[in-house]
C-alpha positions in Angstrom: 6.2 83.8 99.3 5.1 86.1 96.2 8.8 86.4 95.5 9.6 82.8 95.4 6.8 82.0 93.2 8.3 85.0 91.3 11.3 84.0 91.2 11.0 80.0 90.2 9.9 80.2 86.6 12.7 82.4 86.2 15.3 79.7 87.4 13.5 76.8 85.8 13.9 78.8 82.4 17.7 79.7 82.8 18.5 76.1 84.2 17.4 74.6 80.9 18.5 77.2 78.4 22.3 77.3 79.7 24.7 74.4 78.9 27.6 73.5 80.7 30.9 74.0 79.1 33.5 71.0 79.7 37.0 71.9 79.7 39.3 69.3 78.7 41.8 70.5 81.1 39.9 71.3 84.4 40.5 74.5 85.8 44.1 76.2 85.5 45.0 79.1 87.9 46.3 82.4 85.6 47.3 84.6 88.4 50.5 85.4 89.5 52.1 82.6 92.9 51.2 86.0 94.7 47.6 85.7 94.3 47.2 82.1 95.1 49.3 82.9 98.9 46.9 86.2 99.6 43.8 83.7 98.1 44.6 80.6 100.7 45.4 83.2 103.4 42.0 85.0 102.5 40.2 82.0 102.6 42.2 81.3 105.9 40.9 84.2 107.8 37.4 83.6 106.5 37.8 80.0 107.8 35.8 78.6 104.6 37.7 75.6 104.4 37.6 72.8 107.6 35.9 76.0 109.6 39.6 77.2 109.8 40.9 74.3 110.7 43.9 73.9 108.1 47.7 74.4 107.7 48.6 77.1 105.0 51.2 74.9 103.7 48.2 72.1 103.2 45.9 74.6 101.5 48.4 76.0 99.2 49.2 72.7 98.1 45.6 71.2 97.9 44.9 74.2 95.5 48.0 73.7 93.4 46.7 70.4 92.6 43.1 71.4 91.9 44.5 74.0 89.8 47.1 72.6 88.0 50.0 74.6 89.5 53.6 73.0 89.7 55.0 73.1 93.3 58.2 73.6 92.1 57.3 77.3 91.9 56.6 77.9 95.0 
């Protein structure tokens, strides 16, 4: 308990000093195709995304959208 009362003002005072920064442009993926396969099947094995329960072929594409990555390279 000591720790969380420690530990609020601390987050209060960080919450209100740091700003959010909007991109224009959301987020754009800058590694290479190769990292985005070994990232989907990473987050495959961990099951972080529908417990598991998803096609590789769905992720990859669900995370070329969100990160602004023409198919066509695939």
């Amino acid at each position: 308990m000591k720790l969380l009362k420690w530990k609020k003002p601390c987050i209060n005072n960080c919450t209100k000093t740091v700003q959010p920064q909007h991109r224009k442009q959301g987020i754009n993926w800058t590694g290479t195709i190769t990292d985005l396969v070994e990232f989907a099947y990473a987050a495959l094995e961990s099951k972080v995304f529908n417990d598991g329960d998803v096609e590789i072929k769905e992720l990859i594409q669900d995370l070329c959208s969100k990160f602004n990555i023409s198919q066509r390279l695939l």
